[in-house]
Legacy VTK file of the C-alpha trace (Angstrom):
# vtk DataFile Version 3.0
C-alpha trace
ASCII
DATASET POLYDATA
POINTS 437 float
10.309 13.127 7.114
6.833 13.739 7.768
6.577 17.097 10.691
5.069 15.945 14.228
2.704 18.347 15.267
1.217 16.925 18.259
-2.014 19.317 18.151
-2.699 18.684 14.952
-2.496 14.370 15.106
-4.810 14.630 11.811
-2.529 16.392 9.831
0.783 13.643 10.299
-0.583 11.664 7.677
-0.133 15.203 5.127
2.788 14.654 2.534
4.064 15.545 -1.032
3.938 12.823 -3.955
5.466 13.870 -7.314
4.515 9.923 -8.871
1.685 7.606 -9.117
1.001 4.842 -6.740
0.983 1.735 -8.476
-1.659 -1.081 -7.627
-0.190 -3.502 -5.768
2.520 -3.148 -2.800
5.582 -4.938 -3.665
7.292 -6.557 -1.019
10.781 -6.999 -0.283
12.148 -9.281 2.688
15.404 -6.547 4.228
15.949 -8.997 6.867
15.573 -12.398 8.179
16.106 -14.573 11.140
19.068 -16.858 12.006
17.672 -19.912 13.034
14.345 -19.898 10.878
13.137 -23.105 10.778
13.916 -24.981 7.073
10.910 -26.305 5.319
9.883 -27.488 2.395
6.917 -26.517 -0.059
6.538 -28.778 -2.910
4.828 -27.653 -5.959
1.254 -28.824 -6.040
0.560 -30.740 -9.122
-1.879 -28.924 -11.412
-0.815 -25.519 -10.070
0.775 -24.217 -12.805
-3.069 -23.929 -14.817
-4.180 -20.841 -12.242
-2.701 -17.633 -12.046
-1.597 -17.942 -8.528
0.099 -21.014 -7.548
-0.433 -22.359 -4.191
3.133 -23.354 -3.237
4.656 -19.655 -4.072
2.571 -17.862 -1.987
2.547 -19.917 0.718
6.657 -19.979 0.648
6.400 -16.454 0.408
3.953 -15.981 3.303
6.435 -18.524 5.469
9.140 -16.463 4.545
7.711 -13.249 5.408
7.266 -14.005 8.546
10.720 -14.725 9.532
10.245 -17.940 10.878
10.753 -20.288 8.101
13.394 -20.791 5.901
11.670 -22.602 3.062
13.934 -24.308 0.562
14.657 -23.170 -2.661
12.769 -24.700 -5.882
15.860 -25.890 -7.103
17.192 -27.589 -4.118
14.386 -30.025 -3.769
15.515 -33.347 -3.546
12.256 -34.469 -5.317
8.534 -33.181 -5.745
5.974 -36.041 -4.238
2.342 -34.881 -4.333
1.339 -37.760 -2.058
2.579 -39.216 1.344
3.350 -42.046 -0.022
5.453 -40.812 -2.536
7.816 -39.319 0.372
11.457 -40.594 1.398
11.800 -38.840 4.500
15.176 -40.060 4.790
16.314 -38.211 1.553
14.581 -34.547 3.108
16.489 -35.459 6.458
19.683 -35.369 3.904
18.635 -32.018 2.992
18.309 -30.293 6.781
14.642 -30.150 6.365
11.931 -30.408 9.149
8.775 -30.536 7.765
7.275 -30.548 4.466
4.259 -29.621 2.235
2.723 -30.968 -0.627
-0.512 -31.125 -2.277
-2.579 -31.586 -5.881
-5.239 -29.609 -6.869
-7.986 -31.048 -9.610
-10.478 -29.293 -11.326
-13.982 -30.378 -10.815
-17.556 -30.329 -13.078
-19.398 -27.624 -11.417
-15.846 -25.628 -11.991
-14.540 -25.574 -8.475
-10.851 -26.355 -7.401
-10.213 -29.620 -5.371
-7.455 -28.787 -3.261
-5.782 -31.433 -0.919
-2.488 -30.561 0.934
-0.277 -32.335 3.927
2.086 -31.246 6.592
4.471 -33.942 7.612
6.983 -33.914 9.858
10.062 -35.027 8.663
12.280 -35.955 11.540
9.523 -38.205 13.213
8.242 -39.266 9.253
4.130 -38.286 10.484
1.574 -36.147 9.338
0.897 -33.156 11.243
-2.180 -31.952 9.066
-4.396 -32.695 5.891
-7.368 -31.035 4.314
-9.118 -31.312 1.291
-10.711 -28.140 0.106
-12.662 -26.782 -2.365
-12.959 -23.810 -3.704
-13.653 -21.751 -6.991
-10.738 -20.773 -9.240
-10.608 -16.834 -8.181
-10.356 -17.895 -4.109
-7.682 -19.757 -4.946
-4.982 -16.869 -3.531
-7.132 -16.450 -0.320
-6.708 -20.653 0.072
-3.241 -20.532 -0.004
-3.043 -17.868 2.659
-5.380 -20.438 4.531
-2.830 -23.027 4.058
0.108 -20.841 5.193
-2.432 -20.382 8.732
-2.797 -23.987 9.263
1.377 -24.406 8.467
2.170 -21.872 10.494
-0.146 -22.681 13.707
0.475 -26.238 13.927
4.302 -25.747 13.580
4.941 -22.899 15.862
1.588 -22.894 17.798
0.627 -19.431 17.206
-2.308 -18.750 15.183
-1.275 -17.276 12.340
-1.896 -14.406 10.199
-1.935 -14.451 6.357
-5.219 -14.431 5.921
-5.517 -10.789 7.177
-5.807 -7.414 5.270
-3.872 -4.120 5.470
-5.393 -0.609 5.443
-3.587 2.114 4.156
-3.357 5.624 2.254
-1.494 6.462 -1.074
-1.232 9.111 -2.952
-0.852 9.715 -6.726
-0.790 13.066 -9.115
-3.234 13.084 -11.714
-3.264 15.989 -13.901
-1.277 18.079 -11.617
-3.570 17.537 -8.173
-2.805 15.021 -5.386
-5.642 12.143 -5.041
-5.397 10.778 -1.790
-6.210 6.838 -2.154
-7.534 4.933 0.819
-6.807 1.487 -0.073
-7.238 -2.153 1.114
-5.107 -4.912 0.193
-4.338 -8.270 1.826
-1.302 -8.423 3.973
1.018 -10.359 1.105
0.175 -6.258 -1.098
-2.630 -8.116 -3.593
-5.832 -7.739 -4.229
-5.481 -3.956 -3.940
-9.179 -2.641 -3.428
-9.849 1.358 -3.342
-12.087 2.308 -0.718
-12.423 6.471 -1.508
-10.715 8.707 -3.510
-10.273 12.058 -3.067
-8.230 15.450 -3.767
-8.212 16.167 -0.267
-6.049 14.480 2.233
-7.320 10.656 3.946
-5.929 9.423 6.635
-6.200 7.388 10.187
-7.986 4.393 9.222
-9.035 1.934 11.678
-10.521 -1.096 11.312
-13.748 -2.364 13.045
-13.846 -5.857 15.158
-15.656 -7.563 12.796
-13.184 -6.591 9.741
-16.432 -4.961 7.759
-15.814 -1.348 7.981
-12.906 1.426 8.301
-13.517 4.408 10.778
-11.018 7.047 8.867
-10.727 11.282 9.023
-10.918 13.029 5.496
-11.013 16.982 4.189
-13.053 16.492 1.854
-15.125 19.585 3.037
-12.053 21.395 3.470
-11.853 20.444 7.144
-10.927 17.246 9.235
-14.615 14.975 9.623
-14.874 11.140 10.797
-16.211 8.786 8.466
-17.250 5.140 8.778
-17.441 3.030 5.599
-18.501 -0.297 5.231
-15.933 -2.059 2.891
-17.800 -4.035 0.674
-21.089 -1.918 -0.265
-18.793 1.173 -0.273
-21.839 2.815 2.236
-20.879 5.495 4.668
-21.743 7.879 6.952
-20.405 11.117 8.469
-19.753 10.573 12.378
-17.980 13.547 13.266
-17.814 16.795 12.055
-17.831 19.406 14.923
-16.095 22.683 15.158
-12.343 22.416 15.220
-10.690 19.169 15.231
-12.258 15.813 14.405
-9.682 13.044 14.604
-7.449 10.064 15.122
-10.814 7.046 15.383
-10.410 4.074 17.632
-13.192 1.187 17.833
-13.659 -0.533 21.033
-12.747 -4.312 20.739
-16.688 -5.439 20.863
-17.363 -2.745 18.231
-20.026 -0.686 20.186
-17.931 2.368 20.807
-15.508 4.846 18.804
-12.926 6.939 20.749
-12.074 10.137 18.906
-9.772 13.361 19.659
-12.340 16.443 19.530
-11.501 19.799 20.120
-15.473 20.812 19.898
-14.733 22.306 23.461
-11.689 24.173 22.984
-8.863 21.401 23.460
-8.407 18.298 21.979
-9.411 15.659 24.358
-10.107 12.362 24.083
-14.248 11.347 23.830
-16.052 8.072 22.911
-19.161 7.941 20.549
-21.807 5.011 21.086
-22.531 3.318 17.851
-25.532 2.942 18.628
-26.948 6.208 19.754
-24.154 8.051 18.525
-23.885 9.771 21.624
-20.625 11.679 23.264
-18.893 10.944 26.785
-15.878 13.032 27.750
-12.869 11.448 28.756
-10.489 13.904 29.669
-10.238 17.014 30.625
-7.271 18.640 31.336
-5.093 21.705 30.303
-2.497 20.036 27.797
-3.310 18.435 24.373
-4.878 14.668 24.283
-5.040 12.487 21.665
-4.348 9.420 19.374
-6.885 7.081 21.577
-6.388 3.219 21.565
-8.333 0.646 23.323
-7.085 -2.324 25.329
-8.062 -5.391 24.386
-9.760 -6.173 27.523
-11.910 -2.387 26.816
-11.225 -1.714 30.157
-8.697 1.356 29.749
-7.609 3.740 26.720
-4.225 5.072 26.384
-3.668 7.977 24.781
-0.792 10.812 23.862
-0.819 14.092 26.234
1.914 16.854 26.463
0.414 18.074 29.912
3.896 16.653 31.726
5.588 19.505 28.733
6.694 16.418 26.213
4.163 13.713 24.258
4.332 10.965 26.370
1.669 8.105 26.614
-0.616 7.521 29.598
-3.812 5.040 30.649
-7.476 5.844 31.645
-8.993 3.095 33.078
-12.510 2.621 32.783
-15.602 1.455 33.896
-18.103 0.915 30.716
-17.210 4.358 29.154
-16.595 6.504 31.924
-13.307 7.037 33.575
-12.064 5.693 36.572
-9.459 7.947 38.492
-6.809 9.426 36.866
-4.952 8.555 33.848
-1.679 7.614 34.623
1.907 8.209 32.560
2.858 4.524 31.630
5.982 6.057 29.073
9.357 7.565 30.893
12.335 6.693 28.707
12.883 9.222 25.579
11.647 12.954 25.319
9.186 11.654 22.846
6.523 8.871 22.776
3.488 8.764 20.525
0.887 7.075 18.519
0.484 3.762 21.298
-1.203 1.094 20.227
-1.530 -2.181 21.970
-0.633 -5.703 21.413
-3.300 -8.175 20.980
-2.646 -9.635 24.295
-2.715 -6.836 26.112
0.532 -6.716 27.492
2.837 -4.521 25.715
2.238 -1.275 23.526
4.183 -0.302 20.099
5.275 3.122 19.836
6.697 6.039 18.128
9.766 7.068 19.981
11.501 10.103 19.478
15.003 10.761 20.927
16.290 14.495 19.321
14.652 14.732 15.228
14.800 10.418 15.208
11.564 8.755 15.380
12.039 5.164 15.912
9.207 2.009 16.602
9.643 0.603 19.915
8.012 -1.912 22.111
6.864 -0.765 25.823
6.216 -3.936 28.331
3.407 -2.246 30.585
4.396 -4.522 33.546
8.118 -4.380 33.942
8.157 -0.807 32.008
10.979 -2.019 29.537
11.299 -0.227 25.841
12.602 -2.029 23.349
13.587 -0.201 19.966
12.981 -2.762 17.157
13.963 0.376 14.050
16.979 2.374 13.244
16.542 4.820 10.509
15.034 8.010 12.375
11.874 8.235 9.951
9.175 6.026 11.114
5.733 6.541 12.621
2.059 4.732 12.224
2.990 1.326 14.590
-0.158 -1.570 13.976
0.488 -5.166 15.539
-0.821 -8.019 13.235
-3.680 -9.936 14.797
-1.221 -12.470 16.284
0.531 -10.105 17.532
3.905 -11.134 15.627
4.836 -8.162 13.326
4.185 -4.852 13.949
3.495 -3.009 10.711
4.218 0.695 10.705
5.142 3.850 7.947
8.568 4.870 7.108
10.536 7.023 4.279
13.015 5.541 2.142
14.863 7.979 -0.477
12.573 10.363 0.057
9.537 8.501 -0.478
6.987 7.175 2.112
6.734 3.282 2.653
5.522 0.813 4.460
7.297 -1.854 6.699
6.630 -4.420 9.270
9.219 -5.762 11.563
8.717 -8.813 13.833
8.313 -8.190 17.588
11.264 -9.211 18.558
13.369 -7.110 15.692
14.888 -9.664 13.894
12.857 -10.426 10.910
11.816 -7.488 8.382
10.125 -6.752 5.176
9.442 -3.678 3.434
5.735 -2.967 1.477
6.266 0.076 -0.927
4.721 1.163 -4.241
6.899 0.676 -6.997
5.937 4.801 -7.535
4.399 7.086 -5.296
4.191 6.941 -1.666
1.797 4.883 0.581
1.076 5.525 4.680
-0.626 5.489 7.706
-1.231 1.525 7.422
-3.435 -0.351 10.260
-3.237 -4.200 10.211
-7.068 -5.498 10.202
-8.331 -8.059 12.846
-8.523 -11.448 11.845
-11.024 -12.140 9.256
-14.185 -14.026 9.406
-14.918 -16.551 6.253
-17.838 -14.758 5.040
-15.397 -11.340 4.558
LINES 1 438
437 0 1 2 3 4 5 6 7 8 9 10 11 12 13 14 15 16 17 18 19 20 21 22 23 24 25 26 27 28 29 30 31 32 33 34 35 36 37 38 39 40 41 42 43 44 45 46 47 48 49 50 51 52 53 54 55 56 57 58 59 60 61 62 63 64 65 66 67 68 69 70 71 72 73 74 75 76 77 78 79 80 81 82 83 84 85 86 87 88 89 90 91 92 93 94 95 96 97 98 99 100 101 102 103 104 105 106 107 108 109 110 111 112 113 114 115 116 117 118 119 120 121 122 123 124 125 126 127 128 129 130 131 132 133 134 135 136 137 138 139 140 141 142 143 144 145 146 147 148 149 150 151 152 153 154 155 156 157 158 159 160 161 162 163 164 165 166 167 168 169 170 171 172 173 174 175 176 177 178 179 180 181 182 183 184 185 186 187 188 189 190 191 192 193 194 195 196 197 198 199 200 201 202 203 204 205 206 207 208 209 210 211 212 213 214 215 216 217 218 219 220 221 222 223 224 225 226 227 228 229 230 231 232 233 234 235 236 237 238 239 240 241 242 243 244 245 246 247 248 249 250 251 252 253 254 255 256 257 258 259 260 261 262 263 264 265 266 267 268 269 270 271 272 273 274 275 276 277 278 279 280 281 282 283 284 285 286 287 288 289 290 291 292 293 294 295 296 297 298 299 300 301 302 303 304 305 306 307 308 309 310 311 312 313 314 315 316 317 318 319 320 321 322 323 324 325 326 327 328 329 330 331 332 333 334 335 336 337 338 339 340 341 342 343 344 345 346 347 348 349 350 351 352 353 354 355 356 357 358 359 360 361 362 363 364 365 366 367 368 369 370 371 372 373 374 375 376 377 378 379 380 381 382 383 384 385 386 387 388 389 390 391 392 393 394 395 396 397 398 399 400 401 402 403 404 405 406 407 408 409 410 411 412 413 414 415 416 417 418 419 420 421 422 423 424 425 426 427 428 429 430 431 432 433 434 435 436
């Protein structure tokens, strides 16, 4: 298990790796959800001639997200392509509520035609159709499309497939560490490196606009913020005073970074603007503070401070980027509570709870105060909430090797990402992404 050191938030992301990380995250479902809803994803004809065929991923993605039971291949009581091809009576036999199928067709100037349809079994009517096109190596990133439109107009929640996860790994090479800072998309492909390096990464976060990762890295033998744009692989140095430089935060409209400096002697919470790259002060008090997260609102911060004697989270309000009265504790239950970061609507906050040497994810409701644990092993840290808000992603240790997981928000469905060698961390779920991305 990774060692808490709560003046030293830069340094939690530090561990050991005797393997290589491999290039994609595998992903295993550990637990699902009674009462998922049963659906059914019928091949799309002409599939089977690109390398990623719609109808597995987006049974996988369904899956993942513990809210769909989709049926197995081999229980399909037939494969239509086209509506009228479908005997809704026959799926009804079957226990299944809605239904997917589709065709795809290659066209002259080599793009995919894709057409797909969401029916509704019970009531026999079509809840959605598109016809797409795209070219044959966006063909993964349409299906995760598809999955958003199945998943929004079923359960009403936008959803999020189409998103990316950020993340560090770690592999030996010729006897050294090289500390990976990867991208992937939130299904583990499409694995894209971002920086290597024989020093320690760590602390990514991802900017509004999905474009560029704020992250700390030694590679001058000392903890500096970086900001790198994720496409052009540009970047520039934002930080890199005396002492610490850690744990970055972007604002939700992107024009400010909150950072923990200790430039004046403590670690305290600051902000940088963008623009001018300019410094305001947040705090200023006697105990450690750090591991800064916006609201979603921007009008308040919360933060981790031992100056009640334990790590316990508390809120600045603001006005702009100065503070507004005193931060107040908003965590009570446990002897340990760390790494905050809020949900997308503002209304609860994942955590890192710590009860004796177990660290555990939990779920704080700001209004009525409640904490929810939603993990059990002891051994987890590094909480992100997906876009929608339904999973909360997060870093754990499994036989002595560092994984990733994501559990839903109300504990009941869970998956596990890991390398099939090495050891991956400190993952941050991106915002949702904008078509150009």
């Amino acid at each position: 298990m990774l060692k808490r050191v709560l003046l030293f938030p830069l340094l939690a992301g530090l561990w050991l790796a005797a393997s290589q990380a491999q290039a994609r995250l595998v992903i295993e479902i550990t637990g699902g959800v009674e009462g998922a809803m049963p659906i059914a994803i019928v091949p799309f004809s002409g599939e089977r001639a690109y390398d990623d065929p719609l109808s597995e991923v987006i049974s996988a993605n369904l899956a993942r997200s513990g809210r769909f039971a989709p049926l197995e291949r081999d229980a399909l009581p037939a494969r239509p392509n086209r509506a009228g091809e479908i005997d809704f009576s026959r799926w009804r036999g079957v226990g299944t509520d809605h239904i997917v199928i589709g065709r795809t067709q290659a066209q002259e100037d080599g793009e995919i035609l894709v057409q797909f349809q969401l029916f509704d079994v019970l009531r026999g009517v079509q809840m959605a159709g598109y016809s797409l096109s795209v070219p044959p190596q966006r063909m993964r990133r349409l299906a995760h499309q598809i999955s958003d439109i199945v998943y929004e107009r079923i359960t009403g929640e936008r959803g999020a497939f189409e998103t990316r996860v950020s993340y560090v790994a770690v592999e030996r090479v010729e006897d050294e560490r090289m500390f990976r800072l990867a991208v992937a998309d939130a299904d583990g492909h499409n694995e894209q490196i971002i920086l290597s390096s024989r020093q320690p990464l760590m602390s990514p976060s991802w900017s509004p606009d999905g474009r560029r990762l704020a992250y700390v890295s030694f590679e001058e033998g000392r903890s500096e913020i970086y900001m790198q744009d994720i496409n052009t692989g540009q970047r520039e140095k934002l930080a890199s005073h005396r002492g610490i430089n850690s744990a970055p935060a972007w604002s939700p409209d992107g024009r400010y970074l909150a950072m923990t400096l200790s430039r004046d002697g403590r670690p305290e919470i600051y902000i940088m603007d963008m623009r001018s790259r300019e410094l305001s002060r947040i705090t200023n008090n006697p105990g450690i503070d750090t591991e800064p997260a916006w609201a979603p609102d921007g009008r308040s911060l919360v933060f981790t401070s031992n100056r009640g004697g334990r790590p316990q989270i508390y809120q600045q309000a603001l006005q702009g980027i100065r503070p507004q009265g005193s931060a107040r504790r908003v965590t009570f239950e446990g002897n340990y509570n760390a790494r905050a970061r809020f949900s997308p609507d503002g209304k609860s906050l994942a955590v890192v709870h710590g009860e004796g040497n177990r660290f555990r994810i939990a779920v704080l409701e700001l209004e009525s105060g409640h904490l929810r644990l939603l993990t059990d092993t002891g051994h987890e840290e590094s909480p992100s909430f997906a876009p929608n808000g339904s999973m909360i992603i997060f870093a754990s240790e499994r036989h002595h090797r560092g994984v990733l997981e994501a559990v839903s928000v109300d504990g009941r469905a869970h998956q596990r990402l890991g390398a099939r060698r090495g050891d991956v961390r400190e993952p941050a779920w991106s915002p949702f992404l904008r078509q150009n991305n």
